[in-house]
VOBARO-936298 format. One record per residue: x, y, z negated of N, C-alpha, C in turn; residue in three letters. Coordinates in steps of 0.05 Angstrom, whole numbers, padded with zeros to 5 digits, always signed. Last residue first. Example, Ala and Ser with C-alpha at 12.3 -4.5 7.8 and 13.67 -1.06 7.14 Angstrom:
2
+00257-00045-00142+00273-00021-00143+00258+00001-00157ser
+00264-00114-00156+00246-00090-00156+00264-00066-00156ala
# end
This chain:
173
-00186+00055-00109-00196+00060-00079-00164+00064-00078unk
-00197+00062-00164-00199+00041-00145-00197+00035-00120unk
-00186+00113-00181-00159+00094-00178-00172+00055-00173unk
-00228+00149-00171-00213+00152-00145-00194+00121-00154unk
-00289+00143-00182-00258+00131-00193-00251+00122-00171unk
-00314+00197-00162-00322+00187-00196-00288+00167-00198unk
-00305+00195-00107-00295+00219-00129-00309+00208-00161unk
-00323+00141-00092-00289+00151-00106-00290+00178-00113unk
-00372+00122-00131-00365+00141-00120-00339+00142-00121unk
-00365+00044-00149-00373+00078-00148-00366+00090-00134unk
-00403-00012-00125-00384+00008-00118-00389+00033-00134unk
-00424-00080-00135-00436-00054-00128-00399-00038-00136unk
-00450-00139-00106-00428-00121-00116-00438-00101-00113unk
-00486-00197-00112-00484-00175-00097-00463-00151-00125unk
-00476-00264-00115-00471-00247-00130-00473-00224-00107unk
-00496-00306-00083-00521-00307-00105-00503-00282-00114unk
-00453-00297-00020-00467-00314-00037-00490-00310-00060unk
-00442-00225-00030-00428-00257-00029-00446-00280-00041unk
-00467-00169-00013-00463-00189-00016-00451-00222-00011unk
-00449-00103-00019-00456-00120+00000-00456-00143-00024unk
-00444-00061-00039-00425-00064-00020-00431-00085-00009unk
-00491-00005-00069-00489-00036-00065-00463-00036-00037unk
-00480+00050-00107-00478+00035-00082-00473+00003-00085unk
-00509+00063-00179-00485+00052-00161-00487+00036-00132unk
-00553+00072-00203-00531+00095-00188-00507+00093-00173unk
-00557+00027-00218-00557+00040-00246-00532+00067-00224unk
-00553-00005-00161-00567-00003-00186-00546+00011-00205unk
-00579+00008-00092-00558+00021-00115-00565+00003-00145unk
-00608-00032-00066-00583-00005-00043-00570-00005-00067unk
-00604-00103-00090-00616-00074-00085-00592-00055-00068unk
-00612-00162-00056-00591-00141-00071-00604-00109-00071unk
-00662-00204-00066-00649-00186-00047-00633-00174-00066unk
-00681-00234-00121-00679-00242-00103-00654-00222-00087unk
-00645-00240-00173-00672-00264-00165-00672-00270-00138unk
-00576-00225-00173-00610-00217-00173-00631-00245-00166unk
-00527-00223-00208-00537-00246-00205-00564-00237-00196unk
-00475-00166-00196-00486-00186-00219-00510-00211-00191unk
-00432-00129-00217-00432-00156-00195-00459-00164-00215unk
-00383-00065-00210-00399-00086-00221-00409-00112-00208unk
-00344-00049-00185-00333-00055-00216-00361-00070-00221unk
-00311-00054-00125-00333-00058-00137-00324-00061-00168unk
-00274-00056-00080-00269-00033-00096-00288-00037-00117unk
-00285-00110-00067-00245-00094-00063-00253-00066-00079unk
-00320-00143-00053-00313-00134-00086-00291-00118-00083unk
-00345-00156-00006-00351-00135-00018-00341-00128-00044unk
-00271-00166+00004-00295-00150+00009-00319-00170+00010unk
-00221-00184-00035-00245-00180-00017-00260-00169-00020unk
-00150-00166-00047-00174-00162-00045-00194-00178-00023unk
-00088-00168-00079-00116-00185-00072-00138-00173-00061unk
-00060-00157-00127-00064-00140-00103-00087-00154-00088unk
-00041-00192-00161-00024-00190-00139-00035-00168-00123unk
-00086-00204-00188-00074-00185-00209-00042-00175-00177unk
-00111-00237-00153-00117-00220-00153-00097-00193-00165unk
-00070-00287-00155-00073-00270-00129-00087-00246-00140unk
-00073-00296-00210-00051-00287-00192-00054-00266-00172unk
-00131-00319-00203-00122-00298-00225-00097-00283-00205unk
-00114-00368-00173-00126-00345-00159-00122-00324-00172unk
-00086-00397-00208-00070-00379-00184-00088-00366-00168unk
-00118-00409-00245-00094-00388-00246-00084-00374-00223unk
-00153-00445-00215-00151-00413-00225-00133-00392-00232unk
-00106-00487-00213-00125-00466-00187-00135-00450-00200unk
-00097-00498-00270-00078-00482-00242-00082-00471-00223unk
-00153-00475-00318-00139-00492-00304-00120-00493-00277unk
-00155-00455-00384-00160-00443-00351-00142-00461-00331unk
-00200-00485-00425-00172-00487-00412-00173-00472-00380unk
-00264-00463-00439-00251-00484-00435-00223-00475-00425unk
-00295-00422-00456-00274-00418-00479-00248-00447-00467unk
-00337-00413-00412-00320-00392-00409-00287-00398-00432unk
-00375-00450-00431-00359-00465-00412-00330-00438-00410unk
-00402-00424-00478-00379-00449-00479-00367-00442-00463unk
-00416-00351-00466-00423-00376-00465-00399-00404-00465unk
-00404-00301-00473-00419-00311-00489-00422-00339-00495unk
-00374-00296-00420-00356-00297-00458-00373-00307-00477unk
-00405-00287-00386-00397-00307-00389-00383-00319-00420unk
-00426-00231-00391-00432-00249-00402-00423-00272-00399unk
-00376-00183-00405-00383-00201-00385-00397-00222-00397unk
-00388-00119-00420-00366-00134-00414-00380-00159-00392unk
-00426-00078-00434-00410-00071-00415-00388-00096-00401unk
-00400-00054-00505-00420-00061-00489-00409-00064-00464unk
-00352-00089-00505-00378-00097-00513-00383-00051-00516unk
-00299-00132-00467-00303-00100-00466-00341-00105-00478unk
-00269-00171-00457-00288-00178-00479-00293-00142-00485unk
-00241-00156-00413-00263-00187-00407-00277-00187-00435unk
-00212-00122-00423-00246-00117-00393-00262-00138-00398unk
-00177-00132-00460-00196-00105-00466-00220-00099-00450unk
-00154-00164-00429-00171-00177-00452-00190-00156-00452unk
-00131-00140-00385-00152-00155-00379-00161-00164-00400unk
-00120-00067-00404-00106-00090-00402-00135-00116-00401unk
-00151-00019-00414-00124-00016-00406-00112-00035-00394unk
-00201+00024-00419-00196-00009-00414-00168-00012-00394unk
-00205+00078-00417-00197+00065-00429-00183+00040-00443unk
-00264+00076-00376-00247+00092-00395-00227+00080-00413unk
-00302+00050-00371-00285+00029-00359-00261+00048-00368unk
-00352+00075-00346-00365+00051-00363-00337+00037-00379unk
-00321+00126-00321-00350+00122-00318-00346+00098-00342unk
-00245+00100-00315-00267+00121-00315-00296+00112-00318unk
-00208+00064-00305-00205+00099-00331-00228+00111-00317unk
-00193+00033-00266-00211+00044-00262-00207+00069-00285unk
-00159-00017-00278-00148+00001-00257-00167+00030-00264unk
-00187-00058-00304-00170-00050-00317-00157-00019-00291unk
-00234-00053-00259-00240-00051-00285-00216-00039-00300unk
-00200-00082-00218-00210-00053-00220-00212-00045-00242unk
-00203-00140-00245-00168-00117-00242-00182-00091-00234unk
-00253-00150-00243-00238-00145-00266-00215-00122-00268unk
-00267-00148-00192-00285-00141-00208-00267-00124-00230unk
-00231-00189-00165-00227-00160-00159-00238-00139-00181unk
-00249-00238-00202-00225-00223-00204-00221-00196-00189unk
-00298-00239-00165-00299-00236-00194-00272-00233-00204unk
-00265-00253-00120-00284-00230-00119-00291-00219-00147unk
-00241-00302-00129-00228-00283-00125-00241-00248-00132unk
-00293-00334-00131-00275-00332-00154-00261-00303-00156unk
-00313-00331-00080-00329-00326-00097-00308-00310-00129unk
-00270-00364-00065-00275-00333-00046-00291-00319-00071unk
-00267-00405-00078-00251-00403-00091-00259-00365-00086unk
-00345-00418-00109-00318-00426-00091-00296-00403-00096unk
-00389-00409-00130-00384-00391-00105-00353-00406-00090unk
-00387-00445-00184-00399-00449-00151-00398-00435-00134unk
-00356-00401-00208-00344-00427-00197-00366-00439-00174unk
-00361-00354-00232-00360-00361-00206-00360-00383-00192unk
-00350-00345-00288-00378-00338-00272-00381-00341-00251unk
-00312-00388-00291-00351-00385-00317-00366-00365-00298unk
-00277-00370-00265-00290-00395-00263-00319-00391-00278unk
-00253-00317-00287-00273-00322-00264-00283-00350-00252unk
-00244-00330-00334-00269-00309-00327-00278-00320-00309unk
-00196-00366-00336-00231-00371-00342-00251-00348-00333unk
-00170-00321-00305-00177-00346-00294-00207-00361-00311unk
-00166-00282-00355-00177-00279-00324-00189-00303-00304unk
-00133-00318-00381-00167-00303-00389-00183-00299-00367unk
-00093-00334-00356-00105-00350-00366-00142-00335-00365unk
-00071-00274-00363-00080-00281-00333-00090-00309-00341unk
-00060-00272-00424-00088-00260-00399-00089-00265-00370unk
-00023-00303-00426-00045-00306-00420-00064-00296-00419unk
+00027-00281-00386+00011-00308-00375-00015-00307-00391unk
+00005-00210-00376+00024-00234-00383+00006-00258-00373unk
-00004-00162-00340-00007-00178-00355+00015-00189-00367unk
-00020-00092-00310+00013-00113-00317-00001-00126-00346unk
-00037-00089-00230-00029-00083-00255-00022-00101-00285unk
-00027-00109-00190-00028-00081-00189-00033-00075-00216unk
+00047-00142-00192+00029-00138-00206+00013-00110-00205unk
+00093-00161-00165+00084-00136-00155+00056-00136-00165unk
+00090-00224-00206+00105-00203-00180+00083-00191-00174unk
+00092-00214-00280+00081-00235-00257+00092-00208-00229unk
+00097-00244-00346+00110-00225-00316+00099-00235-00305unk
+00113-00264-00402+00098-00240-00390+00105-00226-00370unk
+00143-00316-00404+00110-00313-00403+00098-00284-00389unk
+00204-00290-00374+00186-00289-00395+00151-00293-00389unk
+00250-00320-00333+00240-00298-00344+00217-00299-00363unk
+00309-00333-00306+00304-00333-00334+00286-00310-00336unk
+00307-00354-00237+00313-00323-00255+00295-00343-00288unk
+00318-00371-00179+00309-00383-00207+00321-00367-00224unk
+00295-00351-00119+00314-00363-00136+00312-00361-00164unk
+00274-00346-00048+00262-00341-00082+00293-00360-00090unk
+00275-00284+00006+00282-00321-00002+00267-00314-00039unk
+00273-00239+00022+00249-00247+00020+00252-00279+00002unk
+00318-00205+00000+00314-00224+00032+00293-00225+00034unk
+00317-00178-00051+00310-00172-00026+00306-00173-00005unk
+00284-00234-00080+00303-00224-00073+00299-00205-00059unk
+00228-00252-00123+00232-00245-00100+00253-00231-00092unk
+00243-00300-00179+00236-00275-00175+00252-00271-00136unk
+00207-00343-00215+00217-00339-00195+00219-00315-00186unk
+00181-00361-00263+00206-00372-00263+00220-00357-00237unk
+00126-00358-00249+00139-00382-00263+00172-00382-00255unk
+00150-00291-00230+00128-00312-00224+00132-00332-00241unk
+00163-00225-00257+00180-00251-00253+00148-00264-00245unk
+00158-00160-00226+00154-00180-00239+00170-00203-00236unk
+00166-00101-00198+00168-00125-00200+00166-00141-00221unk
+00117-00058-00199+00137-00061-00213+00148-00088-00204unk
+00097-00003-00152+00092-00028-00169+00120-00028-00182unk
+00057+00046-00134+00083+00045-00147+00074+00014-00152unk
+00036+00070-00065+00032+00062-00097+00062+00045-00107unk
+00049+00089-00013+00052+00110-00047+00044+00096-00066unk
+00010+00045+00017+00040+00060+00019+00028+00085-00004unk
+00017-00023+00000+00000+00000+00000+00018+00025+00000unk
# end
């Protein structure tokens, strides 16, 4: 993305040379590469259950989308999302947070394919309709145009996304 800043990170163990090749660096639970923004392993664990508990029948596309959700969330400082600095602070954010937390299946082991979708997202990731969306939810039926003032971006499967204004939060966009 041209002018945004990243940081490098370590992966399990692997950090990206200038070549592009990989080689085996001593690094810490808490890293991950060109992170848009900066976990450790386990919140990216958290993340990964998140987005299985609320996604998992959407598949892996589905998953991902509910990770865009999130990493905005932590990106966002604005409207509902002020403040929410790091993915624990989005995934158990009350009021406002995610119902999946409420429920068992959300407390199970986040398992490798999730993780590495987690990854991908906290990597920069995006789909559409979630690439700029902070909300998502589950309607009966059709996706509405806006709810609670917020543009609909479309829909995936049973979840429709919604968008703010980038002059409300420009640091999604």
């Amino acid at each position: 993305m041209p002018g945004a800043q990243y940081t490098v990170y370590v992966v399990n163990g692997l950090c990206p040379p200038a070549d592009g090749s990989s080689r085996k660096v001593k690094g810490s639970e808490q890293s991950y590469i060109m992170g848009v923004i900066k976990t450790n392993a386990g919140q990216t664990k958290i993340l990964a259950r998140l987005m299985r508990a609320e996604a998992e029948g959407e598949g892996d596309l589905g998953m991902l989308m509910v990770g865009n959700v999130g990493v905005n969330r932590v990106l966002a400082n604005c409207l509902d999302f002020k403040n929410i600095r790091s993915i624990e602070q989005m995934v158990y954010q009350r009021p406002g947070g995610f119902e999946a937390t409420i429920k068992g299946y959300f407390y199970q082991g986040a398992r490798d394919r999730e993780i590495r979708l987690a990854e991908r997202v906290i990597n920069g990731e995006r789909q559409h309709p979630a690439s700029n969306a902070l909300w998502f939810f589950r309607p009966a039926g059709g996706c509405p145009g806006t709810w609670w003032d917020q543009q609909n971006s479309g829909r995936f499967k049973a979840h429709c996304f919604f968008i703010p204004k980038q002059s409300d939060c420009p640091s999604v966009y």
